[in-house]
Backbone as ProteinMPNN parsed JSONL, in Angstrom:
{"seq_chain_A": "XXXXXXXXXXXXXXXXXXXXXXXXXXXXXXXXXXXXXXXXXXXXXXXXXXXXXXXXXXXXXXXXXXXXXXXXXXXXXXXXXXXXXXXXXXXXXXXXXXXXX", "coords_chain_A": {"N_chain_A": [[0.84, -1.176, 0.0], [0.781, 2.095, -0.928], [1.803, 4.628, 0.887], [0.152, 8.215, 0.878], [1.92, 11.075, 0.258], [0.397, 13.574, 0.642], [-1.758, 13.136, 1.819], [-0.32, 12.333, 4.431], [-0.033, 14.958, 5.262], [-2.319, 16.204, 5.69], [-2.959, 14.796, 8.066], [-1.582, 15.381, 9.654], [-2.17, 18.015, 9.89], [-4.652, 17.491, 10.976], [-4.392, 15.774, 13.409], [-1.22, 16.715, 15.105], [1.245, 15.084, 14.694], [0.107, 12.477, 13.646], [0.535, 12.009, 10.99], [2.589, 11.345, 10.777], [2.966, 9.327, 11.873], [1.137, 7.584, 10.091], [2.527, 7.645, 8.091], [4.7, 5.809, 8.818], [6.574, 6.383, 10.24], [6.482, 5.786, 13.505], [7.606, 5.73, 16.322], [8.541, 8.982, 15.593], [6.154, 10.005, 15.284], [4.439, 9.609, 17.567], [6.051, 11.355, 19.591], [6.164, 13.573, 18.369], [3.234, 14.068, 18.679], [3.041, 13.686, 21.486], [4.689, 15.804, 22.109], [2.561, 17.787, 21.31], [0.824, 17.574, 22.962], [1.512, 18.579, 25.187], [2.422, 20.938, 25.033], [0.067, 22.307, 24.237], [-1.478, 21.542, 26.843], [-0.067, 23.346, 28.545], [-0.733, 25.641, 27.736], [-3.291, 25.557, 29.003], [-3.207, 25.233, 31.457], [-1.868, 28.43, 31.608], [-3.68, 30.083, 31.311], [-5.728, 30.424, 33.067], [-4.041, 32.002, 35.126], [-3.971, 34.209, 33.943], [-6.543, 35.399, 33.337], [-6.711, 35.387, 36.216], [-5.34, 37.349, 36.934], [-5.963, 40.698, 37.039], [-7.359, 42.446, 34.908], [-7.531, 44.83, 34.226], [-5.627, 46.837, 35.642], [-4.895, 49.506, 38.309], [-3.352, 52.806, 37.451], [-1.581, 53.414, 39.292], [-0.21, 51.305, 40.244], [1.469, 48.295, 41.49], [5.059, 47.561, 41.408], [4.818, 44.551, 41.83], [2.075, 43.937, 41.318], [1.636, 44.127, 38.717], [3.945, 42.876, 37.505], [2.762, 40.184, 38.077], [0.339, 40.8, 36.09], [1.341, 41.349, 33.287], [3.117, 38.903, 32.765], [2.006, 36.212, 33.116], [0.435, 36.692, 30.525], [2.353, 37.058, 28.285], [3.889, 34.981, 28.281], [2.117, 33.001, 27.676], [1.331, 34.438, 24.919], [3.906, 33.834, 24.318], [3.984, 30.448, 24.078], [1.866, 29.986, 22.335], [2.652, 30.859, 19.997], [4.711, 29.121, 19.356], [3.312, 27.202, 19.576], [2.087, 26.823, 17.33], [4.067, 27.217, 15.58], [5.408, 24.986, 15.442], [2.98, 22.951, 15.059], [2.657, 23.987, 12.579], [5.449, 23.176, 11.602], [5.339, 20.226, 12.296], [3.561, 19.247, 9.987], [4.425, 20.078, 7.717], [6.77, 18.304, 7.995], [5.626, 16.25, 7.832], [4.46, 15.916, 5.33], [7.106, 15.974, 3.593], [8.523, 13.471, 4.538], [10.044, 10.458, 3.468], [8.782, 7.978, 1.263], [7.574, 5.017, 2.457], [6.674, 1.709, 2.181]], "CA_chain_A": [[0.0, 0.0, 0.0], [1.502, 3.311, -1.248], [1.413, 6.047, 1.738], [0.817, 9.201, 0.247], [2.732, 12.561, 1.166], [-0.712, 14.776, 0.939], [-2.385, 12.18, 3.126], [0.494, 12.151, 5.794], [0.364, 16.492, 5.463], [-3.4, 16.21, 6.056], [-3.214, 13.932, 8.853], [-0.677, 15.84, 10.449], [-3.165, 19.299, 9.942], [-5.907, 17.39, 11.894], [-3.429, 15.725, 14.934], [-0.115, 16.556, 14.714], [2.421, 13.401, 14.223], [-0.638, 11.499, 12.955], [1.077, 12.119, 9.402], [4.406, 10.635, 10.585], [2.263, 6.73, 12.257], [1.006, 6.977, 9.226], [3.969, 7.42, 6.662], [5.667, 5.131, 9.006], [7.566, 6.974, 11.327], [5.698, 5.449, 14.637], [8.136, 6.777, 17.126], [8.966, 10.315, 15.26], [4.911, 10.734, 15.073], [4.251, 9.454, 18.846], [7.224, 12.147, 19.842], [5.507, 15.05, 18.29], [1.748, 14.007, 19.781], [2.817, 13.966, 23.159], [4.958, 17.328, 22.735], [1.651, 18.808, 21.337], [-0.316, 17.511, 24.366], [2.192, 19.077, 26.941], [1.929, 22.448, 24.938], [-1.974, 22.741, 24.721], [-1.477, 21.69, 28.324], [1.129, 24.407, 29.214], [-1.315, 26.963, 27.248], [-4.763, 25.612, 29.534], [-2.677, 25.935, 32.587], [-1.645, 29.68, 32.3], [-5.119, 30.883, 30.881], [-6.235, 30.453, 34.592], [-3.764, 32.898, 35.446], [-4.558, 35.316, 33.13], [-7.793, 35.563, 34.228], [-6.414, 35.186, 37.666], [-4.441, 38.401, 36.887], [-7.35, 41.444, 37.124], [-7.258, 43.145, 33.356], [-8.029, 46.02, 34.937], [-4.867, 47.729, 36.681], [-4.814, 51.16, 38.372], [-2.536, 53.383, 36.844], [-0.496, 53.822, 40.561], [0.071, 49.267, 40.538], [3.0, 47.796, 42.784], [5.452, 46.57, 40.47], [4.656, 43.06, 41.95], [0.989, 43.379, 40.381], [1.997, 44.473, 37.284], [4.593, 41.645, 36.976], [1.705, 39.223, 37.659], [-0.71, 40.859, 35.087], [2.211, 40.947, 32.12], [4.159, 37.408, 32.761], [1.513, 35.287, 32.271], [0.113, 37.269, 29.269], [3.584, 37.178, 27.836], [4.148, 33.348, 28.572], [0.843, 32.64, 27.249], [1.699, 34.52, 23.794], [4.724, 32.99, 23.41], [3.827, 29.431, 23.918], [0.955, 30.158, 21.85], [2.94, 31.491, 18.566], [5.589, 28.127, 19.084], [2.574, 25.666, 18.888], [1.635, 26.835, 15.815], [5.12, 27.483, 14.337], [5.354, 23.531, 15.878], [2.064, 22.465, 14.054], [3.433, 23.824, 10.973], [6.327, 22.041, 11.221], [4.767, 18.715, 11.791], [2.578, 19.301, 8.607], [5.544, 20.168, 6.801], [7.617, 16.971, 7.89], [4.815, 14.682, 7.605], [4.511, 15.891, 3.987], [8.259, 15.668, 3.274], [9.141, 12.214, 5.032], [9.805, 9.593, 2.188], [7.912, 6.807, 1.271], [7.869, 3.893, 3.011], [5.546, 0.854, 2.026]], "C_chain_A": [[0.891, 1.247, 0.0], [0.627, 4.292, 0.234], [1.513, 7.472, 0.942], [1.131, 10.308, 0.75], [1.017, 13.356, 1.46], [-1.525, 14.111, 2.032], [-1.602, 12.437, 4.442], [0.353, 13.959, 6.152], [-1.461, 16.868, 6.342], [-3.807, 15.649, 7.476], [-2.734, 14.565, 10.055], [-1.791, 17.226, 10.781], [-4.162, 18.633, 11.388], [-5.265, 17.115, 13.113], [-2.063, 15.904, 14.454], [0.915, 15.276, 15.552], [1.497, 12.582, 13.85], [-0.005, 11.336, 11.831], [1.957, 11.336, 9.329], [4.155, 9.421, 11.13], [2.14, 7.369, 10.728], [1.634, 6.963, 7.714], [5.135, 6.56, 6.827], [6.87, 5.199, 9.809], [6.65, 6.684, 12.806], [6.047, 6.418, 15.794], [8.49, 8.286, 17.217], [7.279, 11.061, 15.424], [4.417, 10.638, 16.779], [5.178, 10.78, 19.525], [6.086, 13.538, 19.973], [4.018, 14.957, 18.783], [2.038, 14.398, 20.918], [3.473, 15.392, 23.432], [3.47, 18.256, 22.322], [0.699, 18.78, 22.25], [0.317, 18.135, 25.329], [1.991, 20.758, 26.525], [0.558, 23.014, 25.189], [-1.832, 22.463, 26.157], [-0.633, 23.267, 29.243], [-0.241, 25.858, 29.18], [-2.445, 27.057, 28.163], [-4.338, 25.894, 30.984], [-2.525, 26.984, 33.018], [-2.832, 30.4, 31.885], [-6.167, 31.18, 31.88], [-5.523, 31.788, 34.768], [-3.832, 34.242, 35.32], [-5.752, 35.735, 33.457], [-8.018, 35.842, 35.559], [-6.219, 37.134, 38.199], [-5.429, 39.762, 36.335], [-6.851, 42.129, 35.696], [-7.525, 44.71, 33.886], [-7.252, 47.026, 36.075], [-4.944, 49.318, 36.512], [-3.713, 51.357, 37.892], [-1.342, 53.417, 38.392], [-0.094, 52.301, 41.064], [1.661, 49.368, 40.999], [3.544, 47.651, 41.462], [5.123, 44.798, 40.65], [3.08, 43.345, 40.932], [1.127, 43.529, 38.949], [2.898, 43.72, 36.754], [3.491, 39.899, 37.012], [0.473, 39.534, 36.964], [0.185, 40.662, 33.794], [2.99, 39.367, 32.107], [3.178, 36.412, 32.003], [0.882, 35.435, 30.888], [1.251, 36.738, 28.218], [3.7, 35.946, 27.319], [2.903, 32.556, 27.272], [0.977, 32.924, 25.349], [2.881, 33.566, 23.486], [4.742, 31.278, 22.985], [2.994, 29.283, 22.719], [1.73, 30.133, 20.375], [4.26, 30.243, 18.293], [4.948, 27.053, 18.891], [2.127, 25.941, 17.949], [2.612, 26.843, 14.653], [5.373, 25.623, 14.31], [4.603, 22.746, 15.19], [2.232, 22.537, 12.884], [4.289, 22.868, 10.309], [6.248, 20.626, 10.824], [4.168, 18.685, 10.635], [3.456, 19.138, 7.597], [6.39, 18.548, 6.712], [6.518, 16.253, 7.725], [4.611, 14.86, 5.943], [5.742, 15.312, 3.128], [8.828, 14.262, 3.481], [8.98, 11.392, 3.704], [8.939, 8.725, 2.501], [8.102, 5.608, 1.519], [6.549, 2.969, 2.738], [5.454, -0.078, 2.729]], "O_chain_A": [[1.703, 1.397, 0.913], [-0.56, 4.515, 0.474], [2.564, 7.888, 0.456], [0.585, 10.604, 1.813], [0.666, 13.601, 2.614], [-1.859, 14.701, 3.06], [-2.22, 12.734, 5.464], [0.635, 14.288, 7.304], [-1.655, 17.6, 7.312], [-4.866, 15.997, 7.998], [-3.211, 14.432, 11.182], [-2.178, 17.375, 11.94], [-4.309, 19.175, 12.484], [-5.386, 17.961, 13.999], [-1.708, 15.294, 13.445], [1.08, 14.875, 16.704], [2.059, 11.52, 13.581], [0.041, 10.133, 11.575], [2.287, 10.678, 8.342], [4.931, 8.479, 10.97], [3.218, 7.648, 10.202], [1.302, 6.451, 6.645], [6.07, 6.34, 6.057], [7.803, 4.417, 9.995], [6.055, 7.705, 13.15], [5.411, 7.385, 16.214], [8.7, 8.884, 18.272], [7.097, 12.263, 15.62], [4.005, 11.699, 17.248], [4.37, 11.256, 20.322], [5.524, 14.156, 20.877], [3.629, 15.971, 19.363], [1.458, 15.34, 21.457], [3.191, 16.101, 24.397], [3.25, 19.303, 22.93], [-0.138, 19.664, 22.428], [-0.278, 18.288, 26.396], [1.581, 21.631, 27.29], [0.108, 23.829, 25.994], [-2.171, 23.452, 26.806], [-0.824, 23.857, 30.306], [-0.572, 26.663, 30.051], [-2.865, 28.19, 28.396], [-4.988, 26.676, 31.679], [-2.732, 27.229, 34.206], [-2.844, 31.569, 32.271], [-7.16, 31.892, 31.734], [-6.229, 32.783, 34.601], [-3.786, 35.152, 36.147], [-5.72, 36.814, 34.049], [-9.024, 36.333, 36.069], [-6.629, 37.828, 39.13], [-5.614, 39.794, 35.118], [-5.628, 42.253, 35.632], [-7.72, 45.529, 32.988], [-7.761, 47.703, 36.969], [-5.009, 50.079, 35.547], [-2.925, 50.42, 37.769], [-0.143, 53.446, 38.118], [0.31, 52.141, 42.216], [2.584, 50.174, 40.881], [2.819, 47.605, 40.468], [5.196, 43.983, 39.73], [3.091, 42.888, 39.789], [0.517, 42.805, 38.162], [2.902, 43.69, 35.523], [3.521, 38.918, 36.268], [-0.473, 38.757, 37.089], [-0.212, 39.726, 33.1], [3.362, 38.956, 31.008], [3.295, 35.933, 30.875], [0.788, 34.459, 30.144], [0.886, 35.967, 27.33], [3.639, 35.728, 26.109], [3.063, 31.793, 26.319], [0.801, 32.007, 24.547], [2.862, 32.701, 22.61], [5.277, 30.826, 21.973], [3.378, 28.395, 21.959], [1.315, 29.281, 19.59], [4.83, 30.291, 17.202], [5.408, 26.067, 18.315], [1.507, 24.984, 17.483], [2.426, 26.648, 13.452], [5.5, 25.044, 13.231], [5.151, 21.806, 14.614], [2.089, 21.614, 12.082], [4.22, 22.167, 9.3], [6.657, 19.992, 9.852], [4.42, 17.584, 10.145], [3.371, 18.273, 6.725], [6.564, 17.857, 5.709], [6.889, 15.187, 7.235], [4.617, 13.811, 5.299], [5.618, 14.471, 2.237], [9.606, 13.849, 2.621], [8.02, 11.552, 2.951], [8.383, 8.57, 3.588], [8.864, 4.998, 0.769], [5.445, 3.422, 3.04], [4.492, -0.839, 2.625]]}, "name": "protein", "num_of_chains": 1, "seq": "XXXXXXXXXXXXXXXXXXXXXXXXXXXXXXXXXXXXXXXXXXXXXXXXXXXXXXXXXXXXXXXXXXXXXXXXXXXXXXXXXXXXXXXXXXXXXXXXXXXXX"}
């Protein structure tokens, strides 16, 4: 059975490393699942805090509150803009990986 690249790029779009079980890379596609479950985890973790963290500072704020209204904001973007550069990637390698039958 021919695996095909647009299949493994598609597969990867819907879960990422699904693309790479099913082009044949078991362990390279298991790898990238569980790092995208610890990120979406990382991201549902600080979205509490954010919320935690009142949107709403006076203009005269401690520096302590004002380091816990920007950090997790911050944190939150950046994780945010590496699981998607991350999701890309997988899409990308699950397209690229050769063919294995």
């Amino acid at each position: 059975m021919k695996k095909k690249q647009f299949i493994g790029g598609i597969l990867s779009l819907i879960v990422p490393g699904l693309g790479q079980i099913y082009r044949g890379e078991s362990n390279k596609g298991a790898a990238i699942l569980a790092a995208a479950i610890i990120i979406g985890n990382l991201n549902i973790i600080i979205l509490p805090l954010i919320a935690i963290a009142k949107p709403g500072l006076p203009a005269g704020s401690s520096e302590v509150a004002l380091w816990a209204y920007w950090i997790p904001r911050i944190v939150h973007d950046v994780v945010s803009f590496w699981s998607i550069i991350f999701w890309i990637w997988a899409i990308a390698d699950a397209f690229s990986l050769p063919k294995k039958t």
